[in-house]
Every structure is written in structure tokens, then in C-alpha cells.
Predicted model as a PDB file, atoms N, CA, C, CB and O in Angstrom, pLDDT in the B-factor column:
MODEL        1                                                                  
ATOM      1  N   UNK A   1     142.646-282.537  34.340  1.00 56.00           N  
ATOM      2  CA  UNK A   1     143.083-281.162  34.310  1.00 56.00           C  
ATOM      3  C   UNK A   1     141.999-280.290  33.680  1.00 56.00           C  
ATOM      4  CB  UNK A   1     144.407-281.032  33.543  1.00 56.00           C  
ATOM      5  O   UNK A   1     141.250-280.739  32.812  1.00 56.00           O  
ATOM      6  N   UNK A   2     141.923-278.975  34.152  1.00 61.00           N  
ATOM      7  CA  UNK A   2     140.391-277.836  33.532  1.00 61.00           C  
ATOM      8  C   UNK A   2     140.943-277.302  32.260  1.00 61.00           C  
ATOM      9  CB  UNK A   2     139.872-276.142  34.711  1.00 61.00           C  
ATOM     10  O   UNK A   2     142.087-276.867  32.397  1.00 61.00           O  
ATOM     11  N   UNK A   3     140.599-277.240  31.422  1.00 61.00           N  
ATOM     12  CA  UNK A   3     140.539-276.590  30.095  1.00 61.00           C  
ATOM     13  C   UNK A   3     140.690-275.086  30.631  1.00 61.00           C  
ATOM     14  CB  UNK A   3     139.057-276.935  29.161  1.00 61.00           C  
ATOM     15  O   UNK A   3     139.669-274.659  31.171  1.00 61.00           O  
ATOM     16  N   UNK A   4     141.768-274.215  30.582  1.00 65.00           N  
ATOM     17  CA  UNK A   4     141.289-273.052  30.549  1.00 65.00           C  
ATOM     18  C   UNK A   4     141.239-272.461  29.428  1.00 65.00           C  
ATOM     19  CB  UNK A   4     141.794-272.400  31.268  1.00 65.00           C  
ATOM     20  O   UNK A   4     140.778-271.351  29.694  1.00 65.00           O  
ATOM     21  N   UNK A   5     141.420-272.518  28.391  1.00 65.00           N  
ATOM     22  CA  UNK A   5     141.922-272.059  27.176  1.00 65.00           C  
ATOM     23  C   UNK A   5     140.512-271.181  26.819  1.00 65.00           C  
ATOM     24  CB  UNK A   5     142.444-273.375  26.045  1.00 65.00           C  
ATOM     25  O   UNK A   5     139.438-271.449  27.356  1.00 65.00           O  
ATOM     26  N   UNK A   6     140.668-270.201  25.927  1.00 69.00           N  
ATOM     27  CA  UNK A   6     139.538-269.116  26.015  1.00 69.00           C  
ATOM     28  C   UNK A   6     139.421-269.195  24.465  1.00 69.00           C  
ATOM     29  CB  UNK A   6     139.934-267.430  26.776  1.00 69.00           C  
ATOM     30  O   UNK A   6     140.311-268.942  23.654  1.00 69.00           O  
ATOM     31  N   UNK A   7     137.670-269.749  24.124  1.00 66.00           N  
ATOM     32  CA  UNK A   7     137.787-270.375  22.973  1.00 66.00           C  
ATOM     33  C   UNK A   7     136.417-269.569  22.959  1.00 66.00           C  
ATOM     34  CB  UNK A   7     138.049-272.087  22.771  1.00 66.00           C  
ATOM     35  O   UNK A   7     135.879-269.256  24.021  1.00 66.00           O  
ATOM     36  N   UNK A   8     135.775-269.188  21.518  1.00 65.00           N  
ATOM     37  CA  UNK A   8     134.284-268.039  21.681  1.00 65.00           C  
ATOM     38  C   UNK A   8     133.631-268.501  22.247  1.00 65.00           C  
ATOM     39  CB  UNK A   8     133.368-267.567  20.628  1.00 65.00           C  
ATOM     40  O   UNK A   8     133.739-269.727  22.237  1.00 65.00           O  
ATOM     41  N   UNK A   9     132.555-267.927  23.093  1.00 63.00           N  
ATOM     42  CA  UNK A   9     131.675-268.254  23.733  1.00 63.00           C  
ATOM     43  C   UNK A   9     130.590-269.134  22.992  1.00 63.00           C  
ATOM     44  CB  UNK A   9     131.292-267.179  24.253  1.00 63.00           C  
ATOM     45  O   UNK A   9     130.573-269.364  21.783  1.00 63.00           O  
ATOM     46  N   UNK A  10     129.734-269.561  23.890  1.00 61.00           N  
ATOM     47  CA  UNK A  10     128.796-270.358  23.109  1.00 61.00           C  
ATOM     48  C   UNK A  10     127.749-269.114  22.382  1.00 61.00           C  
ATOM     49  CB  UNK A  10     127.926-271.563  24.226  1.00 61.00           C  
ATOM     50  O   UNK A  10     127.604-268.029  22.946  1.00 61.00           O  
ATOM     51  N   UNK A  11     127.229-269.363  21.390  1.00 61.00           N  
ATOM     52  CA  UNK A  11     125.694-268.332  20.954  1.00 61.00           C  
ATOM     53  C   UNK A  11     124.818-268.476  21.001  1.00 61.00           C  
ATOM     54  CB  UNK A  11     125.304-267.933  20.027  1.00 61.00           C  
ATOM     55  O   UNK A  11     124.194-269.434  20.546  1.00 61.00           O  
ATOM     56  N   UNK A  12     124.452-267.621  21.542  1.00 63.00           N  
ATOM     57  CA  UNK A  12     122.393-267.251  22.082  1.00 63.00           C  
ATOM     58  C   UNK A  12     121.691-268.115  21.668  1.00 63.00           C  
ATOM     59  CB  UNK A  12     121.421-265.857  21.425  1.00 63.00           C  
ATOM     60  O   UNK A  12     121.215-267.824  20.571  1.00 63.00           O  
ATOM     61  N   UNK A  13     121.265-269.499  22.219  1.00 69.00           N  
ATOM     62  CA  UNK A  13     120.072-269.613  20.830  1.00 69.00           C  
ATOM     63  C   UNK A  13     118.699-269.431  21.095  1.00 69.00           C  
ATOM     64  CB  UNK A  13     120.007-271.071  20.116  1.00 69.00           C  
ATOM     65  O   UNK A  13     117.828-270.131  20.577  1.00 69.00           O  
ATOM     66  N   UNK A  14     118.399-268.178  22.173  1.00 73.00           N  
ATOM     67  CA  UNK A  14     116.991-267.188  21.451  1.00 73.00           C  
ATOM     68  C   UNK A  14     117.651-266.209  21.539  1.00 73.00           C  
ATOM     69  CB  UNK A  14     115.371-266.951  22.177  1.00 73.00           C  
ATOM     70  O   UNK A  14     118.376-265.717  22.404  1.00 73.00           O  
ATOM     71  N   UNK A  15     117.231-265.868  20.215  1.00 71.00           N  
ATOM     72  CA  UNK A  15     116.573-264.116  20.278  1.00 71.00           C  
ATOM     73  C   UNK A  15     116.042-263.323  20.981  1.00 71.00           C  
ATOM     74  CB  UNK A  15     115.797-263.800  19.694  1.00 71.00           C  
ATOM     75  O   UNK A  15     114.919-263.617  21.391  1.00 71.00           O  
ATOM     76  N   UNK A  16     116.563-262.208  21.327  1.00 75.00           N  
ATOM     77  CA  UNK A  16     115.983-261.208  21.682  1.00 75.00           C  
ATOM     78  C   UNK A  16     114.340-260.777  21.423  1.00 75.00           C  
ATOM     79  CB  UNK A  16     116.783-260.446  21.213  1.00 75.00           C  
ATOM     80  O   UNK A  16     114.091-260.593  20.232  1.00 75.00           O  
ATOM     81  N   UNK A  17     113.255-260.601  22.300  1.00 72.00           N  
ATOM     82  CA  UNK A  17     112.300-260.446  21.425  1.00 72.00           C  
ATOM     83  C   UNK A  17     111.777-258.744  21.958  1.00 72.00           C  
ATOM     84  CB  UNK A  17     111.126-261.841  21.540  1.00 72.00           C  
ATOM     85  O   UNK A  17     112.005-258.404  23.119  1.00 72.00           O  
ATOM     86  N   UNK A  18     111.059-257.754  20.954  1.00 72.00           N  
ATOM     87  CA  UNK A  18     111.002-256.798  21.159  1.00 72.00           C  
ATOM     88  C   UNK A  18     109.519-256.572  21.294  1.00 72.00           C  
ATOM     89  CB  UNK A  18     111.722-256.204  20.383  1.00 72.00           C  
ATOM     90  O   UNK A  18     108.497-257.157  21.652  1.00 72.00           O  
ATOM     91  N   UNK A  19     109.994-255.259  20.755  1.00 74.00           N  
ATOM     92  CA  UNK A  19     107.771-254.396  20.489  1.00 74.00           C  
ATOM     93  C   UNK A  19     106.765-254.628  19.725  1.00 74.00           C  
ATOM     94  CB  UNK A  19     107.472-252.945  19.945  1.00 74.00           C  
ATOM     95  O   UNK A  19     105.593-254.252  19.749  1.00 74.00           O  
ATOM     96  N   UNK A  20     107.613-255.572  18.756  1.00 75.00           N  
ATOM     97  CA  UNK A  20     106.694-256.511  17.752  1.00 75.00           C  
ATOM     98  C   UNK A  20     106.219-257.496  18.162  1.00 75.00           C  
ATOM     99  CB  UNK A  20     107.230-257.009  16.692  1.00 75.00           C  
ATOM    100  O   UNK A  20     105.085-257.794  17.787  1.00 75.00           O  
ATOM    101  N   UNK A  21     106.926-258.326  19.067  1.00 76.00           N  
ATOM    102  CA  UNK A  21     106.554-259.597  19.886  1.00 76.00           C  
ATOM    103  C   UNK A  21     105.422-259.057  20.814  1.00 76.00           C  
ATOM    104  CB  UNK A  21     107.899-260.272  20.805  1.00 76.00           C  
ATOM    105  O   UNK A  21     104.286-259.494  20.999  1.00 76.00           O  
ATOM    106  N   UNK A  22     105.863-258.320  21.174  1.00 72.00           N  
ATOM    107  CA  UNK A  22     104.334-257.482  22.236  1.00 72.00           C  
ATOM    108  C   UNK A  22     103.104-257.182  21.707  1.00 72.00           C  
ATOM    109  CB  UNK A  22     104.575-255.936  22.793  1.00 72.00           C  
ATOM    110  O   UNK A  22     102.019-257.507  22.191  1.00 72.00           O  
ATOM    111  N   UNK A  23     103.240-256.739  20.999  1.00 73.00           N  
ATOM    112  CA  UNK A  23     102.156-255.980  20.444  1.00 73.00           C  
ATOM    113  C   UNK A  23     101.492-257.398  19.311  1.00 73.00           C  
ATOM    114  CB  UNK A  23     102.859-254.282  19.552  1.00 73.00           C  
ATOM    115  O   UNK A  23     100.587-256.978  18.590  1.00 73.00           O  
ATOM    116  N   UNK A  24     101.757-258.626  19.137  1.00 77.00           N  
ATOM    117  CA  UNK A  24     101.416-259.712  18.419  1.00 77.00           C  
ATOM    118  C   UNK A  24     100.602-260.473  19.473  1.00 77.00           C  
ATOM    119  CB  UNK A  24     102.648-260.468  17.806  1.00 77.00           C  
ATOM    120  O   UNK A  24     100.090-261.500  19.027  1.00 77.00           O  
ATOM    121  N   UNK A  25     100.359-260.210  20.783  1.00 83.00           N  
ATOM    122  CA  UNK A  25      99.685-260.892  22.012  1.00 83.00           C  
ATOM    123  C   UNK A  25      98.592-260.628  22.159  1.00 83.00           C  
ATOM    124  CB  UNK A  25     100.140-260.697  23.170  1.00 83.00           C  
ATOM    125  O   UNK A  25      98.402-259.572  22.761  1.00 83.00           O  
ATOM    126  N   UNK A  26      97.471-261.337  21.749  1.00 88.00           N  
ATOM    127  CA  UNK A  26      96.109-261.431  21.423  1.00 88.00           C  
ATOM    128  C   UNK A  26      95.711-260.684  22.705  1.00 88.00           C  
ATOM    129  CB  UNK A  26      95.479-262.980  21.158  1.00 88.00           C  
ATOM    130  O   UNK A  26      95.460-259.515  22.413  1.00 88.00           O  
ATOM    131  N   UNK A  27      95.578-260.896  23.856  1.00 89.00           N  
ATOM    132  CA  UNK A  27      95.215-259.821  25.186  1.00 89.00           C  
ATOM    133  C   UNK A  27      95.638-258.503  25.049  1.00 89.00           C  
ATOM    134  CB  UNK A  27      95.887-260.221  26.560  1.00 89.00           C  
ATOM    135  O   UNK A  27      94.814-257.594  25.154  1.00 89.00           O  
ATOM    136  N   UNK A  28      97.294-258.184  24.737  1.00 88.00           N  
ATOM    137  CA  UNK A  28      97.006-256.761  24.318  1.00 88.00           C  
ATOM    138  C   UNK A  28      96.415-256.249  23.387  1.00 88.00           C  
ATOM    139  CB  UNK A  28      97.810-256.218  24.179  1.00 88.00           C  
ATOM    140  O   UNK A  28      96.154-255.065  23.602  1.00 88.00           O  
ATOM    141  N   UNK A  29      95.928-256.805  21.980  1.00 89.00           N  
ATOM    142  CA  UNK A  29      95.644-256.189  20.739  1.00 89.00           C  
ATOM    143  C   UNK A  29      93.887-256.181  21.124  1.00 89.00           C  
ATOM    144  CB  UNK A  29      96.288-257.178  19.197  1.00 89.00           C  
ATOM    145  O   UNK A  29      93.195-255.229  20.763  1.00 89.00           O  
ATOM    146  N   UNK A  30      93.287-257.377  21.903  1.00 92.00           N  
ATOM    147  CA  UNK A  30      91.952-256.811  22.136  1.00 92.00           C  
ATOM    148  C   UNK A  30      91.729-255.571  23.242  1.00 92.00           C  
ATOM    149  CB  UNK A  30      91.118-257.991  22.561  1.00 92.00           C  
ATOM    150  O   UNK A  30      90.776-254.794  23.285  1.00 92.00           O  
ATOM    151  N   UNK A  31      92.962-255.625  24.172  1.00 93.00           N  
ATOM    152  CA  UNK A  31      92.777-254.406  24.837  1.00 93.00           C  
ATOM    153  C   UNK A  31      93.139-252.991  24.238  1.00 93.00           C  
ATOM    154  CB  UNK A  31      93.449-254.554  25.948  1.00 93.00           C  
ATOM    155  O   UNK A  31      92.764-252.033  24.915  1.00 93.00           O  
ATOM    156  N   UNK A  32      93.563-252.822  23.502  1.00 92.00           N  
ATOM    157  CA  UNK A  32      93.774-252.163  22.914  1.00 92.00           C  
ATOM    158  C   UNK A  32      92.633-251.509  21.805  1.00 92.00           C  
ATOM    159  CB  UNK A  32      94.712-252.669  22.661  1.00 92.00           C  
ATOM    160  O   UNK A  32      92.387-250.313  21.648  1.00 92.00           O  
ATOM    161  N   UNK A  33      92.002-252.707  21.068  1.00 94.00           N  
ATOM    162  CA  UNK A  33      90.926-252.698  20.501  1.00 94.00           C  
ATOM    163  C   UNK A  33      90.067-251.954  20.945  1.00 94.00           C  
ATOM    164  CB  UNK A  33      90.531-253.656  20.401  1.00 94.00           C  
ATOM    165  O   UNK A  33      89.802-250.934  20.310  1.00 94.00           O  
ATOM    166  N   UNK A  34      89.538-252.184  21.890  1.00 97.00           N  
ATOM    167  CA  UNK A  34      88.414-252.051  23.100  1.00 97.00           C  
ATOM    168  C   UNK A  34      88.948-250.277  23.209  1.00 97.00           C  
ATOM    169  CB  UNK A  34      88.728-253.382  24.931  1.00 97.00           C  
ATOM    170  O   UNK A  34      88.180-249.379  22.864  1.00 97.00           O  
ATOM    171  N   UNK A  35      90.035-250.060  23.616  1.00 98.00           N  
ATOM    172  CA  UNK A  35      90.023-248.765  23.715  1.00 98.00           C  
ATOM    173  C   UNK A  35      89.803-247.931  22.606  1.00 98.00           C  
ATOM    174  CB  UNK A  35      91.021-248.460  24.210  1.00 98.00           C  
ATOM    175  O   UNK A  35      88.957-247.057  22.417  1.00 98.00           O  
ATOM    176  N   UNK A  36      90.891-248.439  21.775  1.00 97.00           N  
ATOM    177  CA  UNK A  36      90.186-247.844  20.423  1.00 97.00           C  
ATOM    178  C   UNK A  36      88.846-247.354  19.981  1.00 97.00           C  
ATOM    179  CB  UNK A  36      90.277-248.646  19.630  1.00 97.00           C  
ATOM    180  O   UNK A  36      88.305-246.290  19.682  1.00 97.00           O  
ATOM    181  N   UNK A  37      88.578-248.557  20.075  1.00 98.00           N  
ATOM    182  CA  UNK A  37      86.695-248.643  19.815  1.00 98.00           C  
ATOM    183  C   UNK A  37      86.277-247.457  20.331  1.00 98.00           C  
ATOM    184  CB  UNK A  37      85.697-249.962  20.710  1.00 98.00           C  
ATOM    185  O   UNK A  37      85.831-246.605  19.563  1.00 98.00           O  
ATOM    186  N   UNK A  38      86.386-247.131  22.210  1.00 98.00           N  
ATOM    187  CA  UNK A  38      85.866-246.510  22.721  1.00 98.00           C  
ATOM    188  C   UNK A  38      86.193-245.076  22.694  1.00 98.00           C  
ATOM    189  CB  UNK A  38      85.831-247.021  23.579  1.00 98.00           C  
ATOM    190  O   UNK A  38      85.460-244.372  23.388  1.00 98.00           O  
ATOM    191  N   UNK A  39      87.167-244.470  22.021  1.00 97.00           N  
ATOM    192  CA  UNK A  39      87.591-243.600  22.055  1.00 97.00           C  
ATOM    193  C   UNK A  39      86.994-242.788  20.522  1.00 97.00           C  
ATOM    194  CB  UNK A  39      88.949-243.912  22.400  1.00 97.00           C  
ATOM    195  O   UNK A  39      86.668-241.608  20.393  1.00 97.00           O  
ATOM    196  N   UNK A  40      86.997-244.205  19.175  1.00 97.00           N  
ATOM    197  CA  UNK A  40      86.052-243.795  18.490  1.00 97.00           C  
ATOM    198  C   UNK A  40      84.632-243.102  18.268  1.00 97.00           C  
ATOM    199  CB  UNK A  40      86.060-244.381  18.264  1.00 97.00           C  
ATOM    200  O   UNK A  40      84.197-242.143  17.631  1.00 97.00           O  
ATOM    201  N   UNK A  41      83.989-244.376  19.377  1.00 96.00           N  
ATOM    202  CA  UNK A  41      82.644-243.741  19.309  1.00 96.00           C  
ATOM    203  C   UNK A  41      82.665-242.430  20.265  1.00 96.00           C  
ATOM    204  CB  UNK A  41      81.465-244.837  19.788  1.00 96.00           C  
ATOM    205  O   UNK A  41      81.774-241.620  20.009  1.00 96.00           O  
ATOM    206  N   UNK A  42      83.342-242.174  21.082  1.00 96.00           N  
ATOM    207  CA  UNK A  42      83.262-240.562  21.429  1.00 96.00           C  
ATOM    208  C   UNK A  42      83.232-239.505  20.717  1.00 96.00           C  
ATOM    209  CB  UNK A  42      84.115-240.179  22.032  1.00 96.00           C  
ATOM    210  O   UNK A  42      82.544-238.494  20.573  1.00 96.00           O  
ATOM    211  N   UNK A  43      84.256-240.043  20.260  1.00 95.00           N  
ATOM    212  CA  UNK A  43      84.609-238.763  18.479  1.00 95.00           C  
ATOM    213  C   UNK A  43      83.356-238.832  17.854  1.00 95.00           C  
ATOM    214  CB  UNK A  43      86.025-239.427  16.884  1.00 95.00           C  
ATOM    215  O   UNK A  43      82.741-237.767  17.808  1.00 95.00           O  
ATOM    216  N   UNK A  44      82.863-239.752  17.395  1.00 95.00           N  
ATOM    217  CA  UNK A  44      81.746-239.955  16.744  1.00 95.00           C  
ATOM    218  C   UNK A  44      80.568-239.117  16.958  1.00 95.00           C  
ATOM    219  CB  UNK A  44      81.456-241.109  16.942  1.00 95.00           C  
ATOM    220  O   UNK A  44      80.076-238.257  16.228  1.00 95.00           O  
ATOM    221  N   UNK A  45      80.205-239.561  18.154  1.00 94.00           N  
ATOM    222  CA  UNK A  45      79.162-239.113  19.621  1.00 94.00           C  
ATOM    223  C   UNK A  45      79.676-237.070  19.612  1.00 94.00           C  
ATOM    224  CB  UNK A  45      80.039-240.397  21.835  1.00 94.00           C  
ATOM    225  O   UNK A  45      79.005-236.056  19.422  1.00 94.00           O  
ATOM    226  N   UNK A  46      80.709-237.236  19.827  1.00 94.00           N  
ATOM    227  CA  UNK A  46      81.037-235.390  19.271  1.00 94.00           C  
ATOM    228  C   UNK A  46      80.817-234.548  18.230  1.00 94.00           C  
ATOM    229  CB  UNK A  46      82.190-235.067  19.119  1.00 94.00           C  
ATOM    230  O   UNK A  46      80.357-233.411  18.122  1.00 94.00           O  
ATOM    231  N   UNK A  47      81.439-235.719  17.166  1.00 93.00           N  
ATOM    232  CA  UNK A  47      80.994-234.944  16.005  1.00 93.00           C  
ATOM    233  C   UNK A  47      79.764-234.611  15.128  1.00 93.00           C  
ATOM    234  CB  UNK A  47      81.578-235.288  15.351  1.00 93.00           C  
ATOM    235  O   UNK A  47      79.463-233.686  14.374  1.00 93.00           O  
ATOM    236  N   UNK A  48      79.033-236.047  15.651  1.00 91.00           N  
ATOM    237  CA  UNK A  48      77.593-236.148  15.177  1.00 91.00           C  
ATOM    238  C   UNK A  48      76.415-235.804  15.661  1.00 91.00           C  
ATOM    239  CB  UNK A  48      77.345-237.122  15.005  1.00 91.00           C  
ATOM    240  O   UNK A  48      75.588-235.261  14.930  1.00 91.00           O  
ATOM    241  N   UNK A  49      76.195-236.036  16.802  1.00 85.00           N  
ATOM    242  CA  UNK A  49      75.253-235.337  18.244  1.00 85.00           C  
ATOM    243  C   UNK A  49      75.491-234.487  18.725  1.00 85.00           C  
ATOM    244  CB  UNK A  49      75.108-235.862  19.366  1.00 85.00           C  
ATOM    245  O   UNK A  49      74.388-234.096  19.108  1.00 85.00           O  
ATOM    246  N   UNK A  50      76.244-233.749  19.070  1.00 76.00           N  
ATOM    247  CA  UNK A  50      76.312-232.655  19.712  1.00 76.00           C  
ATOM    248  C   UNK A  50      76.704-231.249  18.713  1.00 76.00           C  
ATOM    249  CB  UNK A  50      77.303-232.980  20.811  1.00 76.00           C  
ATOM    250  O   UNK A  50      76.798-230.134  19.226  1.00 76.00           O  
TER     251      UNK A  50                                                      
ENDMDL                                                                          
END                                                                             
């Protein structure tokens, strides 16, 4: 015979992962880097040379 009886569900066992988990991913943080960088030395390149 089926069990219907309504007993709690089972619980998640992962977590949810968010914008912290993202942003901890070595490919985005050097891409990111890289832009950084490049956006620095512009400023730089503006403020100092020209």
C-alpha cells in the first residue's frame, strides 16, 4: 500500500549560492582586474599627460 500521509518535506542540502559565490571565481576577478587596470591607466594617462 503507498504512504500517502503528508509528512515535511525533505531539506535542501545545497544552498543557494549568490553574488558572493560569483564574484569569488578566479576568471571573473582577473577579468575584472584587467579592466580595472585599464581604466586606471587612462585616468592616469589624463591626469598626468595631457
Amino acid at each position: 500500500m503507498l504512504d500517502t500521509s503528508r509528512g515535511e518535506p525533505p531539506a535542501p542540502t545545497e544552498e543557494p549560492r549568490g553574488c558572493l559565490f560569483a564574484l569569488s571565481q578566479p576568471p571573473l576577478m582577473i577579468f575584472l582586474g584587467v579592466i580595472g587596470s585599464l581604466l586606471l591607466m587612462a585616468a592616469m594617462h589624463d591626469l598626468l599627460l595631457l
